[in-house]
Biopython code that builds the backbone (N, CA, C, O; Angstrom):
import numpy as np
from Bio.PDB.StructureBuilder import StructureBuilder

atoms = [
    (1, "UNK", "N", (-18.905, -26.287, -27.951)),
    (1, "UNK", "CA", (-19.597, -25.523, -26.938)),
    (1, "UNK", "C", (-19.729, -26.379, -25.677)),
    (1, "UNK", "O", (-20.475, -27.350, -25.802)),
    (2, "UNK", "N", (-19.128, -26.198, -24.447)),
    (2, "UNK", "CA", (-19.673, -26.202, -23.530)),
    (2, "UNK", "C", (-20.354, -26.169, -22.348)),
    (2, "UNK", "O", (-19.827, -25.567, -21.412)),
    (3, "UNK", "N", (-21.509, -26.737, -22.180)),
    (3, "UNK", "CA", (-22.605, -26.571, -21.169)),
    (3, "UNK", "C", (-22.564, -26.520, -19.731)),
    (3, "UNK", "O", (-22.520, -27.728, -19.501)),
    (4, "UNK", "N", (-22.554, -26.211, -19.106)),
    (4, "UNK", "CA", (-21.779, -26.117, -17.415)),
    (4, "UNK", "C", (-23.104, -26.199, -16.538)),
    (4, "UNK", "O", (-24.145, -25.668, -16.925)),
    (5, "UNK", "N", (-23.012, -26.873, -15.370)),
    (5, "UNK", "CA", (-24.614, -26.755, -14.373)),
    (5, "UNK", "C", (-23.732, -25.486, -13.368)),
    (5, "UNK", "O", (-22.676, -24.863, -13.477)),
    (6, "UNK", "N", (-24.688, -25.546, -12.535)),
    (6, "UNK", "CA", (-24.073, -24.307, -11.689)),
    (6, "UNK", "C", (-23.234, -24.662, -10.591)),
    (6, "UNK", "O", (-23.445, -24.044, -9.547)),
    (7, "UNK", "N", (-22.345, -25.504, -10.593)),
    (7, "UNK", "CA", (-21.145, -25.957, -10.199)),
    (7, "UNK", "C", (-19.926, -25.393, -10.949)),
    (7, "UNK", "O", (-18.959, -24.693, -10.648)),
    (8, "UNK", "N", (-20.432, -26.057, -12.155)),
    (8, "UNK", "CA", (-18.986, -25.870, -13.510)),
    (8, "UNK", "C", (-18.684, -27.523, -13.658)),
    (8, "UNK", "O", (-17.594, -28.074, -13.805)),
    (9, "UNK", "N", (-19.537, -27.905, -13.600)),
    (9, "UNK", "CA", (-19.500, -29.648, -14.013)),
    (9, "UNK", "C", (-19.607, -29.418, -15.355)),
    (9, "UNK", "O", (-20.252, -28.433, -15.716)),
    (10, "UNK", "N", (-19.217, -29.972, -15.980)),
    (10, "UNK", "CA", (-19.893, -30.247, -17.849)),
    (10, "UNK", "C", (-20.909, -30.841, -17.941)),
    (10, "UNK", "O", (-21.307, -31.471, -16.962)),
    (11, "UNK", "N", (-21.435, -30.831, -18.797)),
    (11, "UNK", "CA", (-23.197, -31.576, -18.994)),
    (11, "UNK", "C", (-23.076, -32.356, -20.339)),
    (11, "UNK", "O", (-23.025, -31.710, -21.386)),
    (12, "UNK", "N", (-23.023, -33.899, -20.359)),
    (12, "UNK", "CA", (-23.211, -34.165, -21.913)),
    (12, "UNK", "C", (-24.667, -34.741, -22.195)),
    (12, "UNK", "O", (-25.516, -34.868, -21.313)),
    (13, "UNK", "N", (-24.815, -35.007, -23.266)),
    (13, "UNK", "CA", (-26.616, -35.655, -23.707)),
    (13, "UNK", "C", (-26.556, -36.490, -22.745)),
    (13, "UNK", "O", (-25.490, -36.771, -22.197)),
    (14, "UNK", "N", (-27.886, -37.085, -22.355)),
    (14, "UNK", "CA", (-28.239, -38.285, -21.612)),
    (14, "UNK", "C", (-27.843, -37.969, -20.483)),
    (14, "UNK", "O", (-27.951, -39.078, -19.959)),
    (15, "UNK", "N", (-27.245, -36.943, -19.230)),
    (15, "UNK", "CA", (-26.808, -36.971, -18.381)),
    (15, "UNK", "C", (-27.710, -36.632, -17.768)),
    (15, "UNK", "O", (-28.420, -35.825, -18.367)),
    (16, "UNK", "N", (-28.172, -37.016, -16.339)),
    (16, "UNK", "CA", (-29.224, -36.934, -15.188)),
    (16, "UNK", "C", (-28.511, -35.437, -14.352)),
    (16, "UNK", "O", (-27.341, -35.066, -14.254)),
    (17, "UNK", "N", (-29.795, -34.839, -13.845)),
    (17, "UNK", "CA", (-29.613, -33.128, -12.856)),
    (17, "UNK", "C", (-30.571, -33.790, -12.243)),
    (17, "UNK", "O", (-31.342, -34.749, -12.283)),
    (18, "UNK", "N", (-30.076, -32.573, -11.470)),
    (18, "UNK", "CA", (-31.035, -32.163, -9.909)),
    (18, "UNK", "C", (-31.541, -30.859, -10.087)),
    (18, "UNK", "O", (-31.051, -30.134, -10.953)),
    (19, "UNK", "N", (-32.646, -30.401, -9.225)),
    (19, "UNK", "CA", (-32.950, -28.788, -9.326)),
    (19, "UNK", "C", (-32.156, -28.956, -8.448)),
    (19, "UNK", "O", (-31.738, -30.023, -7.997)),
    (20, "UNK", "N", (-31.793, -27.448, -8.029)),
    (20, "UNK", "CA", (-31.320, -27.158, -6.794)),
    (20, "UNK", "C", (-32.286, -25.724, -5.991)),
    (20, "UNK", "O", (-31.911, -25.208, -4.939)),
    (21, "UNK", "N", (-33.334, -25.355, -6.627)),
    (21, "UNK", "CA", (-34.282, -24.648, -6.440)),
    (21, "UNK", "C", (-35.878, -24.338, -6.732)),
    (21, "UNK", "O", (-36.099, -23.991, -7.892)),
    (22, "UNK", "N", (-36.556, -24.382, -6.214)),
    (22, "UNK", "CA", (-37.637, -24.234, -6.729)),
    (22, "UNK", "C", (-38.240, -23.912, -7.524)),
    (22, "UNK", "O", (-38.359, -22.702, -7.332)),
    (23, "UNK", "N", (-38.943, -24.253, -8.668)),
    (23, "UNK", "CA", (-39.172, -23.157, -9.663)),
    (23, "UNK", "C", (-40.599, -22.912, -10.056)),
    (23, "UNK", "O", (-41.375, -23.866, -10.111)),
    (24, "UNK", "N", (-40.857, -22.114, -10.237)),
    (24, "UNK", "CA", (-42.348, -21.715, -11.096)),
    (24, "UNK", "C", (-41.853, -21.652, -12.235)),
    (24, "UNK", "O", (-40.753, -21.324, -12.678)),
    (25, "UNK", "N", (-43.607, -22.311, -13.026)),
    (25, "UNK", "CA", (-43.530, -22.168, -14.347)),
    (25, "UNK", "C", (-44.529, -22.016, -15.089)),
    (25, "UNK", "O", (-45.488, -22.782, -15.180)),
    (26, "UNK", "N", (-44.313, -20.784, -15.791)),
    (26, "UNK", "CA", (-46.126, -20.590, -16.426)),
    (26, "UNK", "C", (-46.725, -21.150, -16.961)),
    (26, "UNK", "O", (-46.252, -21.764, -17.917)),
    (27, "UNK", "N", (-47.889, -21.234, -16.691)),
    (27, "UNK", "CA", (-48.772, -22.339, -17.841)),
    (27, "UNK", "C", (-48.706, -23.585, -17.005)),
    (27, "UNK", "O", (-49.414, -24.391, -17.610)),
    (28, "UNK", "N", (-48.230, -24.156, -15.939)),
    (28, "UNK", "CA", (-47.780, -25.573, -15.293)),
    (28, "UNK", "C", (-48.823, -24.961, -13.754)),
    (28, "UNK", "O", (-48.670, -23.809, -13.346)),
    (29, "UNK", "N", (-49.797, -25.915, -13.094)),
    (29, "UNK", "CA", (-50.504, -25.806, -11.989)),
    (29, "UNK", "C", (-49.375, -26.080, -11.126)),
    (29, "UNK", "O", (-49.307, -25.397, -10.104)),
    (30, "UNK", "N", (-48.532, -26.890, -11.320)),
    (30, "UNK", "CA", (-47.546, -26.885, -10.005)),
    (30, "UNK", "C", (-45.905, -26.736, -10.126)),
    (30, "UNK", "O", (-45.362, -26.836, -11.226)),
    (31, "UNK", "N", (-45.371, -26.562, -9.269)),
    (31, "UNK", "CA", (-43.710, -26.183, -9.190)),
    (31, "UNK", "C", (-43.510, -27.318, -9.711)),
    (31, "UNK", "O", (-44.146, -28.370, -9.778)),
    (32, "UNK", "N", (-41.995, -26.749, -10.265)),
    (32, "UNK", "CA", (-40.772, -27.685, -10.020)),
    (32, "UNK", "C", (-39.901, -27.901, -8.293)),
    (32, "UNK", "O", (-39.362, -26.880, -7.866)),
    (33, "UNK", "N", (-39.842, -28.712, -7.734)),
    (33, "UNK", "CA", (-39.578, -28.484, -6.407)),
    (33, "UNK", "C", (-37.903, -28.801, -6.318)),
    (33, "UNK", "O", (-37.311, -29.522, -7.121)),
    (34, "UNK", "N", (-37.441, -28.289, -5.471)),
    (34, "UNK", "CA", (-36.143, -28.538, -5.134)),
    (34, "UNK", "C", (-36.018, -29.988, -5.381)),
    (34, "UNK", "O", (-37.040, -30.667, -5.284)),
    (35, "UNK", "N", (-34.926, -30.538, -5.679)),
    (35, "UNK", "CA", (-34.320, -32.159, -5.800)),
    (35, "UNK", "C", (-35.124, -32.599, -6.869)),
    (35, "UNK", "O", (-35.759, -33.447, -6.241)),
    (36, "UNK", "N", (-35.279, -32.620, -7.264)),
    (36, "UNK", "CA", (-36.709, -32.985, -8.786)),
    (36, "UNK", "C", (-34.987, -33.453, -9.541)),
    (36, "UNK", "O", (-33.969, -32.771, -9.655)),
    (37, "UNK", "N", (-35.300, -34.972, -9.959)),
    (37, "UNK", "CA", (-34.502, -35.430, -10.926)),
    (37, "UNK", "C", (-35.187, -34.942, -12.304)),
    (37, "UNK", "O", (-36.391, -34.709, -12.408)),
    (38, "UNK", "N", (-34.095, -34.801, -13.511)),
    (38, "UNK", "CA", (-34.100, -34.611, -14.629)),
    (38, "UNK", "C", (-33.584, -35.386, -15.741)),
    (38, "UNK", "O", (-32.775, -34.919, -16.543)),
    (39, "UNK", "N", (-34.129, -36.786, -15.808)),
    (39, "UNK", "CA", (-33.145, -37.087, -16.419)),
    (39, "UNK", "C", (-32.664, -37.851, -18.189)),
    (39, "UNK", "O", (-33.691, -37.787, -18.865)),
    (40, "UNK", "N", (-32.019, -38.205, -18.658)),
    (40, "UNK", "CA", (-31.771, -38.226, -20.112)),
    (40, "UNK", "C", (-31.870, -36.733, -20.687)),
    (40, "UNK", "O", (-32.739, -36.483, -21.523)),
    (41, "UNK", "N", (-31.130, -35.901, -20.319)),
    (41, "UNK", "CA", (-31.376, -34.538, -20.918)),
    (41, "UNK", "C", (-30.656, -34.217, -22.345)),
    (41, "UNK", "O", (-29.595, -34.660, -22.783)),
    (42, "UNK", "N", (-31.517, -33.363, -22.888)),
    (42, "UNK", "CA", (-31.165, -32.820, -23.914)),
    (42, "UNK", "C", (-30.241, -31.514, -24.266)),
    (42, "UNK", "O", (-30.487, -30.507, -23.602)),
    (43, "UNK", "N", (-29.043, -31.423, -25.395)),
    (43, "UNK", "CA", (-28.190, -30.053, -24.617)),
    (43, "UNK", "C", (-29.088, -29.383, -26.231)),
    (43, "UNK", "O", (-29.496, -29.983, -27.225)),
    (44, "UNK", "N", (-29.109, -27.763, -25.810)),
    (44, "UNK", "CA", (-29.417, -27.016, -27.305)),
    (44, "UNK", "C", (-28.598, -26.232, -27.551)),
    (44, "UNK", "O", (-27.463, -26.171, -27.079)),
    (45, "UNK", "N", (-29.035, -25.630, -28.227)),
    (45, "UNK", "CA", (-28.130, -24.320, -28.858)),
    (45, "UNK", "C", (-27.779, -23.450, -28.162)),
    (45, "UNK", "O", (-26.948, -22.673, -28.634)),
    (46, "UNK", "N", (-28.200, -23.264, -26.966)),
    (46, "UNK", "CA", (-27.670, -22.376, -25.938)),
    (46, "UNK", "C", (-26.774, -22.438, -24.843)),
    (46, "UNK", "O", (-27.451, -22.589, -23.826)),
    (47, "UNK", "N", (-26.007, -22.409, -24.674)),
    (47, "UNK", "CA", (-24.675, -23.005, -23.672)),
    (47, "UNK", "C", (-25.428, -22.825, -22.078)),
    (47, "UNK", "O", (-24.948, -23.330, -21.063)),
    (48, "UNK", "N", (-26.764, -21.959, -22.108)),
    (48, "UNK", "CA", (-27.386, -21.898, -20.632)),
    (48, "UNK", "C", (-28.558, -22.306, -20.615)),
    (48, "UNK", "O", (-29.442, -21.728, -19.982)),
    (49, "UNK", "N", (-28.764, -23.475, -21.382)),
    (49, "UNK", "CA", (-30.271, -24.123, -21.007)),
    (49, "UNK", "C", (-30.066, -25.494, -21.775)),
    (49, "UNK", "O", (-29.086, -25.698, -22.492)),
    (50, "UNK", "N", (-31.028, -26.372, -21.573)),
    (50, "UNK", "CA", (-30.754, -27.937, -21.520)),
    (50, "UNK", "C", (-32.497, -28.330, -21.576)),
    (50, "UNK", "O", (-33.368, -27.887, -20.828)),
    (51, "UNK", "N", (-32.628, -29.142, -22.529)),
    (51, "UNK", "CA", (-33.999, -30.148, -22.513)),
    (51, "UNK", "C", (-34.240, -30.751, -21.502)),
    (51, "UNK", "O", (-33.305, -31.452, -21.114)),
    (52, "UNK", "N", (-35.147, -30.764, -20.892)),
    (52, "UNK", "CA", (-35.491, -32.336, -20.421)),
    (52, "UNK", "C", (-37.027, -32.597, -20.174)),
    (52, "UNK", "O", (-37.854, -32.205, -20.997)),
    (53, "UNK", "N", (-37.270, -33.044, -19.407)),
    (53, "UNK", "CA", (-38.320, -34.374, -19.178)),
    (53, "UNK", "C", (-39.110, -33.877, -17.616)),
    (53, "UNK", "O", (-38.347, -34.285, -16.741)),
    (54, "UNK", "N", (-40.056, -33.324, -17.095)),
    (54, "UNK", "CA", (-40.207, -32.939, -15.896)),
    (54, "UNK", "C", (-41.769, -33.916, -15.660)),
    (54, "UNK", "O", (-42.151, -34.182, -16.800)),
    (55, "UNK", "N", (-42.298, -34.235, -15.110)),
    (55, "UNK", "CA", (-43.394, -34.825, -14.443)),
    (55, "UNK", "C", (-43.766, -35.045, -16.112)),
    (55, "UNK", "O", (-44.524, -34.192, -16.574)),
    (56, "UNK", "N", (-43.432, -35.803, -16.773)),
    (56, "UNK", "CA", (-44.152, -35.763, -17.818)),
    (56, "UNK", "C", (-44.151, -34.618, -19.341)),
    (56, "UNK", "O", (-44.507, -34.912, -20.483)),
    (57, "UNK", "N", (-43.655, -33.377, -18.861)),
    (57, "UNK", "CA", (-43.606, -32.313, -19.968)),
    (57, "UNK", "C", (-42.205, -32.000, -20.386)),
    (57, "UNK", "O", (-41.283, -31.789, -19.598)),
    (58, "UNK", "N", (-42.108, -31.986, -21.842)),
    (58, "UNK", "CA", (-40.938, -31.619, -21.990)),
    (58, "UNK", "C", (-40.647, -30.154, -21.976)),
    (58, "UNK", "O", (-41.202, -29.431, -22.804)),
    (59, "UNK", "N", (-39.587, -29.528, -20.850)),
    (59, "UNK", "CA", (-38.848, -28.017, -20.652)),
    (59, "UNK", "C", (-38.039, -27.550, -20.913)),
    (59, "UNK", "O", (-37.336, -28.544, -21.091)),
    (60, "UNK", "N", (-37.503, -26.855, -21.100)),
    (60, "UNK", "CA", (-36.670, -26.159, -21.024)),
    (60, "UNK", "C", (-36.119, -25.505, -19.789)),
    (60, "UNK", "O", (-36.770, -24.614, -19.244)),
    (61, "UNK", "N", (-34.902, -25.912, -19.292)),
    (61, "UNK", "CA", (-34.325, -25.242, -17.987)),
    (61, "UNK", "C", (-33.172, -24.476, -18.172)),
    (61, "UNK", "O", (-32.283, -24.773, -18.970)),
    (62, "UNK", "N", (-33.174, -23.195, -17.222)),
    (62, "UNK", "CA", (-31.660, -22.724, -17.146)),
    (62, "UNK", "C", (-30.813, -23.834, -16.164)),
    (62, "UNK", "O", (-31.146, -24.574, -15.238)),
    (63, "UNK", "N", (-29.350, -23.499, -16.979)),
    (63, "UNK", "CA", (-28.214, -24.845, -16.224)),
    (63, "UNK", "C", (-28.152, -23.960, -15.135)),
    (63, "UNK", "O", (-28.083, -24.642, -14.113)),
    (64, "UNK", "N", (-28.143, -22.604, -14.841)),
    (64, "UNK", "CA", (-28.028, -22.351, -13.101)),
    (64, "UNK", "C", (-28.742, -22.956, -12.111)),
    (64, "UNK", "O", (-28.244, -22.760, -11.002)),
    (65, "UNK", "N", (-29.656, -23.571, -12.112)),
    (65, "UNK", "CA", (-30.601, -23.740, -11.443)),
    (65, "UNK", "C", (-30.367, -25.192, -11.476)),
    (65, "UNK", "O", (-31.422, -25.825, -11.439)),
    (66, "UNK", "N", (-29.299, -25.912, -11.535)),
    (66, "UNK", "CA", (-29.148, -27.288, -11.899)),
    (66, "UNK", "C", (-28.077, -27.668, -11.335)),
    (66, "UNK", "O", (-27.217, -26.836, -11.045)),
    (67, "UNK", "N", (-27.898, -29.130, -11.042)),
    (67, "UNK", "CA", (-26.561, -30.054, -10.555)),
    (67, "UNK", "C", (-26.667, -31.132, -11.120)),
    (67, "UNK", "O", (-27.723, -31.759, -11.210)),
    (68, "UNK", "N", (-25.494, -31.507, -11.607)),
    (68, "UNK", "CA", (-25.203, -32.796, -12.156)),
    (68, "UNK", "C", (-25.268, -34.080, -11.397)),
    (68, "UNK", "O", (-24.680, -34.004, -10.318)),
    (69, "UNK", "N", (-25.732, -35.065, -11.612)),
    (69, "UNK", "CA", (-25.800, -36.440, -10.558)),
    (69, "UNK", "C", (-24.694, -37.147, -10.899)),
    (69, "UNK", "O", (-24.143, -37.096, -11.999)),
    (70, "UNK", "N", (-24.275, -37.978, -9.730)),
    (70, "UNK", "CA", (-22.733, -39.028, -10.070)),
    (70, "UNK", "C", (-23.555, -39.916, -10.245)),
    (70, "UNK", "O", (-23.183, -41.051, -10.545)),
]
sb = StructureBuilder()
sb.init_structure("model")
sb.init_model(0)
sb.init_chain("A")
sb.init_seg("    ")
for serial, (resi, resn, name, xyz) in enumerate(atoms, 1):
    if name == "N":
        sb.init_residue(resn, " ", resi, " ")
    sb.init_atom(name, np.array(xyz, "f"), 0.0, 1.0, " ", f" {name:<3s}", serial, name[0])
structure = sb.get_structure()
């Protein structure tokens, strides 16, 4: 299976994102803000979402909403 950010980059474990958009999230007092690194991520069972690590909480993100870092 593979995981794509919204480029069409591939995504493997441990690989660092970017948002590329703002996000709300329920239950969280504040956004995710544009450019917000993500990084050591986790891939799951879903070819459109990815673990990771945000101010401290672990999320769940859609890969659209994502870019891969060089």
């Amino acid at each position: 299976m593979e995981v794509k950010d919204s480029n069409g980059n591939i995504l493997n474990e441990g690989d660092s994102v970017t948002v590329i958009k703002t996000l709300k999230v329920k239950g969280m007092s504040s956004d995710i803000k544009q450019g917000t690194a993500v990084k050591n991520i986790r891939l799951t069972n879903d070819p459109g979402a990815i673990e990771g690590r945000v101010n401290g909480t672990v999320l769940v993100l859609k890969t659209m909403f994502l870019k891969k870092k060089n």
